[in-house]
C-alpha positions, 0 to 999 in steps of 0.5 A: 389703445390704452385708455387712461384708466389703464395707465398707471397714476405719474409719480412726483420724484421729491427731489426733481420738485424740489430742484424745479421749484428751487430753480423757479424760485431763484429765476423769479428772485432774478427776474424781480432784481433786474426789474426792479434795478432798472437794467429790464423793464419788463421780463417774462418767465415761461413754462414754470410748474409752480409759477402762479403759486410764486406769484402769490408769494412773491407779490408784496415783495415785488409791490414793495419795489414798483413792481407788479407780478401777472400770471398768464395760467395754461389750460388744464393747470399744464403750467404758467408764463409770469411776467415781472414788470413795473407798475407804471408800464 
């Protein structure tokens, strides 16, 4: 049996981070837009890498518009759900 001291260290590939964090950022823009105009109420993003570090960069923005941004983080920093909802909800 392997033990982790044995397994070699997981490398990051810049361009597939670069794509995800891309990704992540246009569906948060997307999510906050739909909020924000009405046409949901509320939106949860599931499984993003980077999505408590969206949160804090995108919250004035989402504050600016009614709307509140909530982290819900994974155990073991494995990920993160954000949902995007209005302050009045």
């Amino acid at each position: 049996m392997d033990s982790d001291e044995t397994r070699p260290a997981a490398t990051a590939d810049p361009a597939e981070t670069k794509r995800r964090l891309t990704s992540e950022i246009s569906e948060l823009e997307g999510a906050i837009a739909m909020v924000a105009s009405g046409s949901a109420s509320r939106i949860t993003l599931t499984g993003l890498k980077f999505g408590e570090a969206l949160s804090r960069r995108f919250q004035a923005e989402a504050h600016s518009k009614g709307l509140n941004l909530e982290p819900i983080i994974w155990p073991e920093d494995a990920g993160c759900d954000l949902i995007v909802r209005r302050i009045d909800e």
